[in-house]
Structures are given as C-alpha cells and as structure tokens.
C-alpha positions in Angstrom: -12.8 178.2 -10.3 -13.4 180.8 -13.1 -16.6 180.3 -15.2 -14.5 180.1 -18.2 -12.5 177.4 -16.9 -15.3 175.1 -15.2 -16.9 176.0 -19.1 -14.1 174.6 -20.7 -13.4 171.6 -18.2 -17.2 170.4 -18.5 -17.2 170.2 -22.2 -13.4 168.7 -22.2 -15.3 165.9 -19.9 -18.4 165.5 -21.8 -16.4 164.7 -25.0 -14.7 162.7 -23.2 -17.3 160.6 -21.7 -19.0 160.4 -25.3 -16.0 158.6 -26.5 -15.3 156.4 -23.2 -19.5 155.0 -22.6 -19.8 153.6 -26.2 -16.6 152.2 -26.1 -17.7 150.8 -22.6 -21.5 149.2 -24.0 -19.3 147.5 -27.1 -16.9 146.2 -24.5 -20.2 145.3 -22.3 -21.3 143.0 -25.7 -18.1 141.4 -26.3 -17.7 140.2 -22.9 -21.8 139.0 -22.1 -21.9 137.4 -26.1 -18.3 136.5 -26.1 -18.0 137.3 -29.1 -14.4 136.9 -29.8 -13.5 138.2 -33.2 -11.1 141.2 -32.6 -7.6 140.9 -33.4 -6.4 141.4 -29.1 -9.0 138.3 -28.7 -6.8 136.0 -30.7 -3.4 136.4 -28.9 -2.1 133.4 -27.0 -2.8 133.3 -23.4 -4.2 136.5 -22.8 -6.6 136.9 -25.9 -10.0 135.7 -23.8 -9.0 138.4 -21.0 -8.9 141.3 -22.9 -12.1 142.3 -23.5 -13.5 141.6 -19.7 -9.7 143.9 -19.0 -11.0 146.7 -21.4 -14.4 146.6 -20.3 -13.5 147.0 -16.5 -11.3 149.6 -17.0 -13.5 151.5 -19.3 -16.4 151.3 -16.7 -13.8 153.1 -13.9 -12.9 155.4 -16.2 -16.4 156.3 -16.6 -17.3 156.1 -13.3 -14.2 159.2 -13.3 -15.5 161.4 -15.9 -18.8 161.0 -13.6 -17.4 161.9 -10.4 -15.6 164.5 -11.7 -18.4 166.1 -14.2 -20.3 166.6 -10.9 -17.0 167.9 -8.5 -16.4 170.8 -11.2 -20.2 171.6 -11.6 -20.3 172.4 -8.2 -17.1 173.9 -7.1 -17.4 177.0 -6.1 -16.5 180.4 -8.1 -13.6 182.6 -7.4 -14.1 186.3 -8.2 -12.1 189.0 -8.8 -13.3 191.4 -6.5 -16.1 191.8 -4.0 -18.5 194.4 -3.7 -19.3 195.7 -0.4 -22.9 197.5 0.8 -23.3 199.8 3.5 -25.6 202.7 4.1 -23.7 205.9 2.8 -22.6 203.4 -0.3 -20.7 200.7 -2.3 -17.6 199.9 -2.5 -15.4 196.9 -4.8 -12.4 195.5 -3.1 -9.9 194.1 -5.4 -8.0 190.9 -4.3 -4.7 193.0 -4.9 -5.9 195.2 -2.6 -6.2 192.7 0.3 -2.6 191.1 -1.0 -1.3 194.9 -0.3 -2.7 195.4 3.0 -1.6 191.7 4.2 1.7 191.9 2.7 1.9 195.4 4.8 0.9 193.7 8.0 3.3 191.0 7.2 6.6 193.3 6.6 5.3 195.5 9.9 5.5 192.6 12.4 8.9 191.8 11.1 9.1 188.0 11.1 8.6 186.3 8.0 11.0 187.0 5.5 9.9 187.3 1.7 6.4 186.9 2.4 4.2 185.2 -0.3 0.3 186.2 0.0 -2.3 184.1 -2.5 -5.5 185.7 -2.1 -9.0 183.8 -3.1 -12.1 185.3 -3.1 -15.5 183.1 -3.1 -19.3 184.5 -2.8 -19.1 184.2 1.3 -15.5 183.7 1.9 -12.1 185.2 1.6 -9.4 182.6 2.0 -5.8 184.3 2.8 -2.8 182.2 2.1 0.3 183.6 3.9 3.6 181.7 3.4 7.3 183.0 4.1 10.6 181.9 5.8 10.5 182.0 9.3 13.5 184.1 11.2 14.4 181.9 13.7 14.8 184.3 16.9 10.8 184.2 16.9 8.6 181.4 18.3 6.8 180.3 15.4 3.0 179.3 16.6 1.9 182.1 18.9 3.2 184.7 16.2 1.2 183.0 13.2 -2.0 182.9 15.8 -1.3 186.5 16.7 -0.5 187.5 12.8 -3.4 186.1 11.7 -5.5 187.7 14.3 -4.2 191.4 13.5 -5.0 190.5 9.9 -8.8 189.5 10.2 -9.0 192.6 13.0 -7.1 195.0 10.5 -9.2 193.9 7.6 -12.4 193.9 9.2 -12.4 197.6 11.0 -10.2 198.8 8.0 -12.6 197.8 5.1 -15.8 197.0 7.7 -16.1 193.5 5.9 -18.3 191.2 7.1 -17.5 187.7 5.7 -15.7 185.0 7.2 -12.5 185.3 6.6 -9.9 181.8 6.5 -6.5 182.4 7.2 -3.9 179.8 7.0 -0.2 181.5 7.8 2.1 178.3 6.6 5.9 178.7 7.0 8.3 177.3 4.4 11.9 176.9 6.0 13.9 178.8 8.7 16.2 181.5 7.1 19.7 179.9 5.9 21.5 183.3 6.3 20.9 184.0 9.6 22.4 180.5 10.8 25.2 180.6 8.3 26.5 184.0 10.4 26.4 182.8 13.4 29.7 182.4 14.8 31.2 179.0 15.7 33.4 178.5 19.4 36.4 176.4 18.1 
C-alpha cells in the first residue's frame, strides 16, 4: 500500500472510531443504569432490547476499526521502482520494466494467449502475477513451473537481482476459438 493511501485510510478510521467509542460508552450507561428514556426504549416489545442491541453492535464495530487500524499500520509498502547496488554502480528498475521483460518471456514461449502481468514491488520482494488463457494443445502445470522458472532465471542473470522473487502464473479459461474450429465427424 502507498503511503498516501495507508495516510488516508488511518485518519478515515480514526474519525471513525471517534464517532463509534462514545457512542459505545453512552450505550455502555444506558444498558448498566437502564436508564430508559430514549424514544427506541419506548417501543412495544422490543424497546428494553435496543440499547443492550446498540451497545453490542457498537462494541464489534469497534473492535473492527481496531483490528483494522493495526492491519493498515503494518501492511507493507509497494514502490514504484527498486534501486539496485553493485560495485561499478546503481541502477532503478521500474515495475514497467519487469511487466515488459515478463510479458516478453510470456509471448516467446507461446502458450498463454493475451497475457496479463500485475507487477508489485515491496522493500524485499517482487511479487509477479501472470494470468492469460491457456491454448489447450499444451499441458498446463509443467509449462507454468517451467515459465516461471525461465522468468526468475531471466530476471535474475538479466538485471543480477537479488531478492526473492514470488511468482504465481494463474490461468483464466482454455481459448474458445481454438475449440470452436475444430471440426466435428458427423
């Protein structure tokens, strides 16, 4: 996640917090005092319920805000580029740059049709999201292991990097127009 974003969604759930744990301690009041004077307390039937309902349900929507204040504080940044050290120099690698090379690999080896690359790079990691149709001649598992090999192996010698890189080649549907030529025996 972007700083900007986990800025915006960490004040977005303070506010929201600061409206929902005030709301939760007068709750707390009317249902330890039962002090009954609101206008829900006086409906028929379910009048003495709604305070303990709004209490309870402002306490897990607390307990939300919470858990979720503390999963955005510490989900981990995406960049825009990395920059890479070696002895003779720097260099940045863009994430459009890895898309290009990928997406090169991809159309080289010929069996994934309209391929779809979603790059994400984090501090130690570069995650590499390949989806595409499948052509159907082609058996599906041993070319994703052996595509995703020649993609860490290309990246690695071609820019040297040295992070861990996750791979995850997902395949959306066989091709339609390949089976819909096929003849049919009548």
């Amino acid at each position: 996640m972007s700083p900007g974003k986990k800025f915006i969604c960490i004040v977005l759930d303070i506010l929201l917090l600061s409206i929902v744990v005030p709301t939760t301690w007068d709750y707390y009041n009317l249902v330890e005092y039962n002090d009954m004077t609101s206008s829900s307390s006086q409906l028929l039937y379910i009048g003495e319920y709604v305070p303990a309902y709004l209490f309870w349900g402002n306490v897990i929507l607390a307990f939300v805000l919470i858990l979720a204040l503390i999963i955005i504080i510490f989900y981990p940044r995406t960049y825009v580029d990395i920059k890479l050290s070696t002895q003779s120099g720097k260099l940045t690698l863009k994430r459009s740059a890895i898309e290009g090379l990928v997406r090169e690999k991809v159309i080289k080896n010929d069996y994934l049709k309209l391929p779809r690359i979603n790059v994400v790079l984090h501090k130690n990691r570069i995650d590499i999201d390949v989806k595409g149709d499948i052509i159907p001649r082609v058996e599906v598992t041993k070319k994703a292991q052996l595509l995703e090999q020649e993609i860490v192996d290309y990246l690695k010698v071609f820019f040297g990097l040295e992070q861990p890189l996750k791979i995850k080649v997902e395949v959306n549907a066989i091709d339609k127009e390949t089976n819909s030529k096929r003849s049919r025996v009548l």
